[in-house]
N, C-alpha and C positions, 0 to 999 in steps of 0.2 A: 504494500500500500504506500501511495506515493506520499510525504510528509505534506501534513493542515490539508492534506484532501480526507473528499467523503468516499473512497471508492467501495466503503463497506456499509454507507450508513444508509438509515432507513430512510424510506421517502422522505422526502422534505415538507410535504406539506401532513406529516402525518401530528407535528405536535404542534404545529400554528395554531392563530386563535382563529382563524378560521376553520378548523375543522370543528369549530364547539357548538357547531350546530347538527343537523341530522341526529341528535344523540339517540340509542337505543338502550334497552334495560338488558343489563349481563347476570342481574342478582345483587346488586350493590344499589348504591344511591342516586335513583338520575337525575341527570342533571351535572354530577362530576366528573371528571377529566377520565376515569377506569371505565366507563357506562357506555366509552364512544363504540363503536362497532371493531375499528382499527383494536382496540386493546382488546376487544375478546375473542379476538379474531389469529391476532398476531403479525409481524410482518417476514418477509423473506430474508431480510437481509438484515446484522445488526452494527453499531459502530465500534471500533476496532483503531484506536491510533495513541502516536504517543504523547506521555506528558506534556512535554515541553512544548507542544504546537495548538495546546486546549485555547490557550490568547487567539489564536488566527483562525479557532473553527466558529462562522457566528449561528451557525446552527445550534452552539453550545447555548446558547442563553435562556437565562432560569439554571443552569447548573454551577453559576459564578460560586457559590458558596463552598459546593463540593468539591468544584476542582480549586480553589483558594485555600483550603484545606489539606488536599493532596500534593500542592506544587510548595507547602512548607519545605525547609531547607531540612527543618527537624523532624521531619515525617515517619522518618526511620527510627525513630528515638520513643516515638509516642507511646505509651504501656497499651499492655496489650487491653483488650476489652471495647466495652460501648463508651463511645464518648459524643455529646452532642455539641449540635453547631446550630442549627436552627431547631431546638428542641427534639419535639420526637417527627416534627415534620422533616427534617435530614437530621442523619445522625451517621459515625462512623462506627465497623467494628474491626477491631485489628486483630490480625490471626495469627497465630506459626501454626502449621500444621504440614504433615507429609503426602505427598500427593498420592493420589490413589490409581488403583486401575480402572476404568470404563467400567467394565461389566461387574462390578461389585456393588456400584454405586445407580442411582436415579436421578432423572430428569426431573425438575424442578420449576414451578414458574408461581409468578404473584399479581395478586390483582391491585393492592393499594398503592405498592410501593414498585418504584425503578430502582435496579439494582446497576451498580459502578462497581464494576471488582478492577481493584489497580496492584498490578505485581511489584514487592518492594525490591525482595529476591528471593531466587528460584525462579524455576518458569513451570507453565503450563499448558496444556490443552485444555482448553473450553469449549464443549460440545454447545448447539447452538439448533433447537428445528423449530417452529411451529407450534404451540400447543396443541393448537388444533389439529394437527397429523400426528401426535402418538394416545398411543393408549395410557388412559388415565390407570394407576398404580393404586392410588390414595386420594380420595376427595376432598376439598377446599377446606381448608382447618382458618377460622377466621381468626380466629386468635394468634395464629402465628402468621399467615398473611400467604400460606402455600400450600399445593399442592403438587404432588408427586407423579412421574411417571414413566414405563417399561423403560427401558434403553431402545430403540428400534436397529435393525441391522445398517442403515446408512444415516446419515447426519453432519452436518456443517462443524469441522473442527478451525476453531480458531487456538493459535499458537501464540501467547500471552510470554511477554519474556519481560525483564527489571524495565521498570521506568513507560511499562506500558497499562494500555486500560481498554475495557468494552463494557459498552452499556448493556442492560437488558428492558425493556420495555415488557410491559405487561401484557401477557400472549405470547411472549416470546420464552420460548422452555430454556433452560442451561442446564449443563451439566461442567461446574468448576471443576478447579483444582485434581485436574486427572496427568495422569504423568507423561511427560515430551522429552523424548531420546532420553526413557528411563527413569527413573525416581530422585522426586526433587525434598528438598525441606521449602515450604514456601512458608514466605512473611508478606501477608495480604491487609490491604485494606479493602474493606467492602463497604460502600456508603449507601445509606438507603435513603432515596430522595420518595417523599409523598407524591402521588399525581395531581392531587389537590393544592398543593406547592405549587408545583411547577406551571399552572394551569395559572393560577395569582398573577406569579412571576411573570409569565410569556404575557398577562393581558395590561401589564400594567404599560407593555411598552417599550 
C-alpha cells in the first residue's frame, strides 16, 4: 500500500454525514450511526496504513483523538490495561500477548464500537471478511459489544507489522493477533472509538 493513500480503505462515502440518512433498524437504536444498512451489512474492503501518515489521510477525521493518542512518543511506555481519552466513548486497551494460530481462534465483529488495533511490536496477521459471509459461532452479547464466528476456509489476510494500524468498522469481522512468518510476542494497542462519537465528530464539520 502506497504511503497516506487509501488503496485498502472502505468506501469513502461510507462514514460521511451524508450517508445519515436512509437509516434502517439492525436491533440497536435508530437513528444512530451502527443502525445504517452499510454497518450491518459490512464493507469489502478495510483500512490498513501507517502511523506516521494518519496527519495526511483526511478521510481520518473524527478519529483525531485516537490516533493523537497513538502517535504519543511514549506510546510504548503506556501500562498495560484500559485507559480513557474520550471516556468510554474512545478509550485504549494495551496488550502483550503471543500470537496465535488461525484455526484455534474466531472471527469476531461489533456493533457499537470501531475497532483500531495498532502494532507496537511484533507483527501480525489480521484476518478480515464480511460478517455477513461467515457463519455466526456465538450470538450478539450486548454487554460486551460482540459476536463470534467459524473461521471460513478463505478470507482477507492483512499483515500488520511495528508502527502500523487497521480499522475495523462494524460489519466488518476480524480475526487479530494471528501469527506472520511464525510466532510473534505482540505489544498492541486497541482503541475502541463509539459510532455514536464519530457520527458527532464527522457532523460537527
Amino acid at each position: 500500500m502506497a504511503e497516506g493513500t487509501w488503496s485498502e480503505s472502505i468506501h469513502r462515502r461510507s462514514l460521511m454525514l451524508g450517508c445519515l440518512t436512509g437509516v434502517v433498524t439492525v436491533g440497536l437504536k435508530a437513528g444512530s450511526l451502527h443502525a445504517l444498512s452499510f454497518f450491518a451489512g459490512g464493507e469489502s474492503k478495510v483500512t490498513h496504513g501507517d502511523l506516521k501518515n494518519w496527519k495526511s489521510m483526511p478521510d481520518l477525521k473524527g478519529f483525531e483523538a485516537a490516533f493523537e493518542f497513538l502517535d504519543k512518543k511514549s506510546v510504548a511506555d503506556v501500562p498495560l490495561g484500559k485507559h480513557a481519552i474520550e471516556g468510554e466513548q474512545v478509550y485504549a486497551l494495551v496488550q502483550k500477548l503471543p500470537s496465535r494460530a488461525a484455526e484455534t481462534a474466531q472471527f469476531e465483529s461489533h456493533r457499537k464500537y470501531i475497532d483500531i488495533h495498532y502494532v507496537v511490536s511484533g507483527q501480525e496477521t489480521s484476518g478480515f471478511a464480511p460478517a455477513q459471509d461467515l457463519k455466526l459461532a456465538v450470538p450478539y452479547d450486548e454487554s460486551k459489544d460482540v459476536m463470534l464466528y467459524n473461521v471460513p476456509q478463505q478470507y482477507t489476510k492483512n499483515e500488520v507489522k511495528p508502527g502500523q494500524f487497521v480499522i475495523y468498522l462494524p460489519g466488518q469481522a476480524h480475526l487479530p493477533n494471528c501469527h506472520l512468518q511464525g510466532p510473534h510476542d505482540l505489544h498492541k494497542v486497541v482503541i475502541k472509538v463509539h459510532v455514536d462519537y464519530l457520527a458527532a465528530k464527522r457532523k460537527q464539520g
